[in-house]
PASEBA-1860 file (N, C-alpha, C; in nm, 3 decimals):
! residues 186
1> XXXXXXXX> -0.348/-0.724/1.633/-0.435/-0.640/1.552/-0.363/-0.508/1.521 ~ -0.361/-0.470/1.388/-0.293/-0.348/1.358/-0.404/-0.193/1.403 ~ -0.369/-0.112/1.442/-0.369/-0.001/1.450/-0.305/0.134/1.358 ~ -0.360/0.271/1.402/-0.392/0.374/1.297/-0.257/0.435/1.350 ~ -0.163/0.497/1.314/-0.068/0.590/1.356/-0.029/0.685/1.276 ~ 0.017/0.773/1.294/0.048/0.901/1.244/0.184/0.986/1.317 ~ 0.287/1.018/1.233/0.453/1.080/1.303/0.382/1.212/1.254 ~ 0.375/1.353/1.284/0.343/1.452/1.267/0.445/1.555/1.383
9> XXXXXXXX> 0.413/1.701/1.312/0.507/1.791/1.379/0.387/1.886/1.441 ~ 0.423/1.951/1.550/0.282/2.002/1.609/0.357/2.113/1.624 ~ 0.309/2.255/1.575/0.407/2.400/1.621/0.350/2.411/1.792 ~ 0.398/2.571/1.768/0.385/2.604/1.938/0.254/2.575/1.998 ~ 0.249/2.617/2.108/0.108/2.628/2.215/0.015/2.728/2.173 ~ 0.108/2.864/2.129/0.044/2.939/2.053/-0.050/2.958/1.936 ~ 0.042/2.891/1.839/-0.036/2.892/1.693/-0.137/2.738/1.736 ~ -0.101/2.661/1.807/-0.241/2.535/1.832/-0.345/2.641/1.838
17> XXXXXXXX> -0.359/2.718/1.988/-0.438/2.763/1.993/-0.482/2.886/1.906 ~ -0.470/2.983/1.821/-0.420/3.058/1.693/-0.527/2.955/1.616 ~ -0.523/2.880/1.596/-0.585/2.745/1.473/-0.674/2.708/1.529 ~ -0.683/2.631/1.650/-0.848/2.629/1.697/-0.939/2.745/1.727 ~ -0.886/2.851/1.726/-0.971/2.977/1.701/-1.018/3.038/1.549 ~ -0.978/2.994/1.458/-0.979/3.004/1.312/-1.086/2.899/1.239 ~ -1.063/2.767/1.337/-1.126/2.656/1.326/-1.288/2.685/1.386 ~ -1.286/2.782/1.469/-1.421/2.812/1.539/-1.544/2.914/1.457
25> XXXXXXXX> -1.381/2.972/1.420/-1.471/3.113/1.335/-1.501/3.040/1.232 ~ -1.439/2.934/1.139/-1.455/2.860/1.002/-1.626/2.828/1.016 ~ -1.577/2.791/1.134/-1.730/2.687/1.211/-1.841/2.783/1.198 ~ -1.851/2.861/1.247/-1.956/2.944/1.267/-2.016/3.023/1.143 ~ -1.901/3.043/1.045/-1.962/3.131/0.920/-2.021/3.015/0.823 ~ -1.973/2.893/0.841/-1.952/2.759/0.746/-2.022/2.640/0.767 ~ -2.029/2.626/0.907/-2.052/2.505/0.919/-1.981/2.400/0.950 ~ -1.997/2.289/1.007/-1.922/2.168/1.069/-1.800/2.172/0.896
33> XXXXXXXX> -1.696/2.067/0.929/-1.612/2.080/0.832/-1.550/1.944/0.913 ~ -1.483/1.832/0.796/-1.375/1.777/0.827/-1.261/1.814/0.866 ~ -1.234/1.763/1.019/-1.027/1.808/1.046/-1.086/1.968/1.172 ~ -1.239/1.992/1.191/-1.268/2.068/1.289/-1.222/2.055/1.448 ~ -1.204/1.986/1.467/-1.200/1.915/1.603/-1.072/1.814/1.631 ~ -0.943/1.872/1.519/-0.897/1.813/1.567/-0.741/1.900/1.593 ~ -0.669/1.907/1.604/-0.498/1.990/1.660/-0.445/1.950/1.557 ~ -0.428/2.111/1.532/-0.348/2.141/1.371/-0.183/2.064/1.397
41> XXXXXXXX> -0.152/2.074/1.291/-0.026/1.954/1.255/0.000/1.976/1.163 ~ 0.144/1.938/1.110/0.225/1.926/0.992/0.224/1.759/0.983 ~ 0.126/1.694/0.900/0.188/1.545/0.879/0.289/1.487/0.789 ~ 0.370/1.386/0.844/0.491/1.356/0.828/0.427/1.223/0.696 ~ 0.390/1.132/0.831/0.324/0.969/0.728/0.233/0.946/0.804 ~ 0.153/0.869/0.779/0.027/0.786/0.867/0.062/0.622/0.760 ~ 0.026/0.505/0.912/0.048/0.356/0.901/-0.017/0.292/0.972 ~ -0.065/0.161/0.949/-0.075/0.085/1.031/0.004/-0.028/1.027
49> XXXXXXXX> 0.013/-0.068/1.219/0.133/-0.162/1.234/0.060/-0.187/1.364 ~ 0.125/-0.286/1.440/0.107/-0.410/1.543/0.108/-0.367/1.666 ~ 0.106/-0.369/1.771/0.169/-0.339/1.936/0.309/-0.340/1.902 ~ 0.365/-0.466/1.877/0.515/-0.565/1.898/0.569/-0.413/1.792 ~ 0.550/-0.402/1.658/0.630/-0.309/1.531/0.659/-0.160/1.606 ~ 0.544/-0.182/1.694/0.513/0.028/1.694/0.627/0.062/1.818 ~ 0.701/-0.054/1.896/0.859/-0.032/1.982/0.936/-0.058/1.885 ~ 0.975/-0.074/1.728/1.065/-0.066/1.653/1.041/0.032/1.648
57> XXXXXXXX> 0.959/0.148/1.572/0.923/0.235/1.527/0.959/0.336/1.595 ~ 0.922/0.359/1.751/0.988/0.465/1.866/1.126/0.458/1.861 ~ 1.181/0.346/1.856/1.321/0.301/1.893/1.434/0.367/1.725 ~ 1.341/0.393/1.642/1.390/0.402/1.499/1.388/0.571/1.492 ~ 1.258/0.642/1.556/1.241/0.810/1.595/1.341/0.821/1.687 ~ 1.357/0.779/1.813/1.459/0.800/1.885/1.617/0.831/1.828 ~ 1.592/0.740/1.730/1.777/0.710/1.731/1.764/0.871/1.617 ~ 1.672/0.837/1.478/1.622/0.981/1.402/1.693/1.089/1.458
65> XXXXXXXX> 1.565/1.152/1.537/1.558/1.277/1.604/1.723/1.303/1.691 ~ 1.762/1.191/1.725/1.899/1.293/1.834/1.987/1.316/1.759 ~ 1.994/1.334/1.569/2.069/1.360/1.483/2.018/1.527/1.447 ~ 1.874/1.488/1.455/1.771/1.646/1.430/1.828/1.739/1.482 ~ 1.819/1.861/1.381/1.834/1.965/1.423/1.754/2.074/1.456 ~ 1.688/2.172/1.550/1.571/2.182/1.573/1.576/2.331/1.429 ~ 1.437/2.371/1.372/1.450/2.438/1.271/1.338/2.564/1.299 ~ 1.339/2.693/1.284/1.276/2.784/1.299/1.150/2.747/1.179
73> XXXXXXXX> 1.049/2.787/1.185/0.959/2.751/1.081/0.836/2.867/1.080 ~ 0.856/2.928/0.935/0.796/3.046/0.877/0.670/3.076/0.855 ~ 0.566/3.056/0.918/0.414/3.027/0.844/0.334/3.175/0.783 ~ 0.357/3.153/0.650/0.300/3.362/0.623/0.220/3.320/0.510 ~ 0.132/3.227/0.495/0.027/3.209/0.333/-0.100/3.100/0.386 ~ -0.173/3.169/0.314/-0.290/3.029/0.296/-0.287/2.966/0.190 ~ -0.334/2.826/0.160/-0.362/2.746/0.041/-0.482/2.671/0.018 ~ -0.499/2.621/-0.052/-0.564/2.487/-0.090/-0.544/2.388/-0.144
81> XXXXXXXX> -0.614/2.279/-0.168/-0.578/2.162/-0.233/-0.698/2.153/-0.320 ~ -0.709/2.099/-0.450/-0.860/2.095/-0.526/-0.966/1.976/-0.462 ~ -0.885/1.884/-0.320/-0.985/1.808/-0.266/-1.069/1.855/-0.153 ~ -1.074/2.012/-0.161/-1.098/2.070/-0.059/-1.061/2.142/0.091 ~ -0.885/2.117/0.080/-0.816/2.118/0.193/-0.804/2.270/0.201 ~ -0.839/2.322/0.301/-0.772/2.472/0.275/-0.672/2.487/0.431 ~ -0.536/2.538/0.413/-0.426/2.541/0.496/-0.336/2.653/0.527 ~ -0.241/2.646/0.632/-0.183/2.763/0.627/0.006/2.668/0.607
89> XXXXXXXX> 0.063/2.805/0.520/0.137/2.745/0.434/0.291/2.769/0.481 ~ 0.400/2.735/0.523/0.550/2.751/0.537/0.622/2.799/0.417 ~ 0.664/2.953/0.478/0.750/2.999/0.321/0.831/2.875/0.252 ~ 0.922/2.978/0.175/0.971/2.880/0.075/1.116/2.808/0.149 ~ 1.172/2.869/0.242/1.247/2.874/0.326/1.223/2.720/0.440 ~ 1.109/2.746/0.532/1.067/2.651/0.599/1.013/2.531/0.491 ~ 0.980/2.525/0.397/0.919/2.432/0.329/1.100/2.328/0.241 ~ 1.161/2.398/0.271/1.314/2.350/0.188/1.365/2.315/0.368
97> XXXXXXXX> 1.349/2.366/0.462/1.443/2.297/0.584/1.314/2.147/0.616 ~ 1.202/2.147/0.603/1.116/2.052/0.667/1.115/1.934/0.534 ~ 1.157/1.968/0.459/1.055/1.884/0.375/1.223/1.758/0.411 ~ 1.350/1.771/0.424/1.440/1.653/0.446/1.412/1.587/0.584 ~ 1.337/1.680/0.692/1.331/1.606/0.799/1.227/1.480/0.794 ~ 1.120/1.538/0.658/0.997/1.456/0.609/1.039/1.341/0.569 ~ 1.163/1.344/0.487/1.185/1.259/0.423/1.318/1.149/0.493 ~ 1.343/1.226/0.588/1.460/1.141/0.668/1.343/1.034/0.769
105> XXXXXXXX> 1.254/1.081/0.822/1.156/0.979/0.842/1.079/0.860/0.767 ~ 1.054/0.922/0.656/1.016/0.784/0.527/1.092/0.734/0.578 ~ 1.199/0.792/0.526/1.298/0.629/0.518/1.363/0.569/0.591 ~ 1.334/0.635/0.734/1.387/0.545/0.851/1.277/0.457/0.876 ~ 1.159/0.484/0.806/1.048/0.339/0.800/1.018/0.290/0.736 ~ 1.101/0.315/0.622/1.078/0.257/0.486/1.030/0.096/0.431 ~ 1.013/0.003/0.577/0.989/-0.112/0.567/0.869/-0.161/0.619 ~ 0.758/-0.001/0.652/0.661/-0.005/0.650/0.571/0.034/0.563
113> XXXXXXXX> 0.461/0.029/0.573/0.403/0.088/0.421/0.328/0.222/0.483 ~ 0.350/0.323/0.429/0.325/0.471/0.485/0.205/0.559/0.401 ~ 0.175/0.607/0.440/0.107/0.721/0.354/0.207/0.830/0.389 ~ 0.250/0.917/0.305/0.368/0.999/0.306/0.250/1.112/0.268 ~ 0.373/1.205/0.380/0.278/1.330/0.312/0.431/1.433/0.266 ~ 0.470/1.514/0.139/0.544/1.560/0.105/0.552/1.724/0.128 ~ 0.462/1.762/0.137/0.409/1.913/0.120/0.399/1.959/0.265 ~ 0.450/2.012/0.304/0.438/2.091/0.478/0.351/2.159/0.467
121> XXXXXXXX> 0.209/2.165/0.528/0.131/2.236/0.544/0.060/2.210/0.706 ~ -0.042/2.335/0.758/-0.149/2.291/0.836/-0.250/2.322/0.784 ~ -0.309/2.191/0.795/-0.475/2.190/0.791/-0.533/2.286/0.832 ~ -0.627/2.364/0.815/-0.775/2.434/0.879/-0.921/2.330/0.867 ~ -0.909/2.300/0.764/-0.989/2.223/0.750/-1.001/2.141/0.625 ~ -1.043/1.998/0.575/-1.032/1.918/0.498/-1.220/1.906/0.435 ~ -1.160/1.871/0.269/-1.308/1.820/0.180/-1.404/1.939/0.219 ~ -1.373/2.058/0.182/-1.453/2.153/0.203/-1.523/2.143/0.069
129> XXXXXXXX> -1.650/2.220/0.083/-1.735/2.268/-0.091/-1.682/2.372/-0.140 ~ -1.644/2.381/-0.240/-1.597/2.512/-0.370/-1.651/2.635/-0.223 ~ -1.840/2.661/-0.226/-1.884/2.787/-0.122/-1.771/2.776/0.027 ~ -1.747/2.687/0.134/-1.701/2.685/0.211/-1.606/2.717/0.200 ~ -1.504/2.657/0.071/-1.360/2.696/0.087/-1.347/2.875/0.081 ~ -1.485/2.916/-0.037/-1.474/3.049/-0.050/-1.452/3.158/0.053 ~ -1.557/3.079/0.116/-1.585/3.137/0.289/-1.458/3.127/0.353 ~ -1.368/3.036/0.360/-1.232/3.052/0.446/-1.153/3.138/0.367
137> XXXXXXXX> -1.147/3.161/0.253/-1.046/3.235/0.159/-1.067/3.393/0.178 ~ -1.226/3.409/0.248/-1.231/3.551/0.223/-1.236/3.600/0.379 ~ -1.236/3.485/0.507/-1.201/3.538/0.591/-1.094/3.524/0.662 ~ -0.990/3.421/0.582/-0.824/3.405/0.616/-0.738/3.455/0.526 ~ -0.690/3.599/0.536/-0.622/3.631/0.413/-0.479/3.638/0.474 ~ -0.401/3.675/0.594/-0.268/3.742/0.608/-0.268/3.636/0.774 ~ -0.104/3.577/0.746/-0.055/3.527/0.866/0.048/3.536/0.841 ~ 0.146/3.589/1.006/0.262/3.593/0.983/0.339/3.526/1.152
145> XXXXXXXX> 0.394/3.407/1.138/0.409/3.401/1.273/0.496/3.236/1.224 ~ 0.561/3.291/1.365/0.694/3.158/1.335/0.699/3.100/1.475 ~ 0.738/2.928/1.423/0.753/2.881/1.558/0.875/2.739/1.537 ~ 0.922/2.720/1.679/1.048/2.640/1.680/1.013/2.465/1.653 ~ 1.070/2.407/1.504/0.988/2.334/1.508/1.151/2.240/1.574 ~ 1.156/2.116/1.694/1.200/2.083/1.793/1.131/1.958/1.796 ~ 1.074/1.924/1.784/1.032/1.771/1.809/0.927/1.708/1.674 ~ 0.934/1.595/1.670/0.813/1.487/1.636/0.745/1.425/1.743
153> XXXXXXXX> 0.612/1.406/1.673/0.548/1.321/1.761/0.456/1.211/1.715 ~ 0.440/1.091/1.769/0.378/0.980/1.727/0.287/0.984/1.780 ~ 0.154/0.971/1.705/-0.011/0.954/1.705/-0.093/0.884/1.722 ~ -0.166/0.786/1.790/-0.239/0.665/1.730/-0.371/0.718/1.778 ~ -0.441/0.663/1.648/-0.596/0.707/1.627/-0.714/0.663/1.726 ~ -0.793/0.729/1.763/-0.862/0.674/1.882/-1.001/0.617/1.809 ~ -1.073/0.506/1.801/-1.182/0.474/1.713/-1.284/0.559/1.745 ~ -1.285/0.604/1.926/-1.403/0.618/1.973/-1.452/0.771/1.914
161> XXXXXXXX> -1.297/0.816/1.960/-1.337/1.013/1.915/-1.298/0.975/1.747 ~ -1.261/0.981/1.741/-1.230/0.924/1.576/-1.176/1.029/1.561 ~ -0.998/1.018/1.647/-0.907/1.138/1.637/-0.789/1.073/1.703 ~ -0.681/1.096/1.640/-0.565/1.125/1.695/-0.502/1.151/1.814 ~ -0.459/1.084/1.892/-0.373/1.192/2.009/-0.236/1.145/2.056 ~ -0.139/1.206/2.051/-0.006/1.212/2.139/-0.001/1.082/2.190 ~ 0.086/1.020/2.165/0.153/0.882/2.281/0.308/0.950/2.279 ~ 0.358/0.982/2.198/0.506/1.016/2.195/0.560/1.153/2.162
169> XXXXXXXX> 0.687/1.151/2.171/0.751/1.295/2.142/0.882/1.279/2.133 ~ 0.948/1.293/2.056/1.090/1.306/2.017/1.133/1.444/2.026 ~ 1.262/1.416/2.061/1.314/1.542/2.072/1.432/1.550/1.988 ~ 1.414/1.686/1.900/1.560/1.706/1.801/1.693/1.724/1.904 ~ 1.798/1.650/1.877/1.907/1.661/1.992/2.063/1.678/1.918 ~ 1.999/1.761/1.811/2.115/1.843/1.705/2.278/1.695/1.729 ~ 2.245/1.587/1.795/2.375/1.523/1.785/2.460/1.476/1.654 ~ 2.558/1.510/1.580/2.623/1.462/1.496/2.588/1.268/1.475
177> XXXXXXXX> 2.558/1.243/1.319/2.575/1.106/1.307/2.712/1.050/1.309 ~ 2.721/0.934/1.405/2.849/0.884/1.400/2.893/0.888/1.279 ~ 3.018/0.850/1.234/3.060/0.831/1.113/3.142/0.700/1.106 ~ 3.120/0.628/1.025/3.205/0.470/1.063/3.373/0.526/0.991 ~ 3.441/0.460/1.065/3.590/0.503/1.075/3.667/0.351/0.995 ~ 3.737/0.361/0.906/3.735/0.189/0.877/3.894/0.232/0.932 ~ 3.985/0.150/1.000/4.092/0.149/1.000/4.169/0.068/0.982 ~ 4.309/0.080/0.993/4.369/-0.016/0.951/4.423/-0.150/1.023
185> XX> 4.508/-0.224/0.976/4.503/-0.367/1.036/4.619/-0.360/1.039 ~ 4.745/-0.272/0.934/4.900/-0.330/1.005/4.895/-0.191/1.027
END
């Protein structure tokens, strides 16, 4: 039976907690909101795949990540999306170092079928109303705070909480990719 998964980048301990406090205040001026209750993230892709696929898949992050290089990452803007998403945003800087690590993952799974996400952002909250989003816009105006982004981590969805949590963690291990050497024969 296939299952829900998700490769995502999670910043510090800090800004988690930084975001579930933002997420509380959202709450309280706003109202319940999609993506309330759950640990802010940068998503990479979300899939579903098998028991047997999802040890290719670790085994495919593993080999990934010990090429990774770990990357400082800039967070100083809020945004939105017109489906209601309102987020906090990675300069232009962090958004040009993350967006190849995004994409060096596609395509080390490229033989799965992914929902890709291209745009580095964190969620605050998702499918807000035009009023709600207003409400976050006029009480999230200025962030400035950076954190070491150093690992991926693999997700699988829980039906019961109907959320996400941690099974894995990769670690960036800045190692050079081999390089194939062809040599000679006489």
């Amino acid at each position: 039976m296939e299952k829900q998964y998700s490769v995502a980048i999670y910043p510090s301990e800090d800004i988690i907690a930084l975001v579930k406090s933002m997420k509380d205040q959202l709450a309280k001026e706003a109202g319940w909101f999609h993506s309330k209750n759950s640990v802010v993230h940068i998503t990479i892709c979300e899939f579903k795949t098998t028991d047997k696929s999802i040890e290719i898949i670790k085994n495919q992050l593993v080999r990934l990540c010990d090429t990774l290089e770990p990357i400082e990452v800039c967070l100083n803007g809020f945004g939105s999306y017109p489906n209601g998403a309102f987020f906090i945003s990675p300069n232009e800087d962090s958004k040009n170092s993350l967006k190849p690590i995004m994409k060096r993952v596609h395509e080390s799974l490229r033989r799965f079928d992914l929902q890709k996400s291209n745009d580095p952002h964190l969620s605050i909250a998702r499918r807000l109303t035009p009023e709600k989003l207003q409400k976050a816009n006029r009480l999230f105006t200025e962030i400035d705070t950076v954190f070491l982004c150093d690992s991926i981590v693999l997700r699988k969805f829980d039906e019961n909480i109907k959320q996400f949590f941690v099974t894995d963690t990769f670690k960036f291990n800045s190692n050079p990719q081999p390089k194939l050497i062809q040599g000679t024969l006489f």
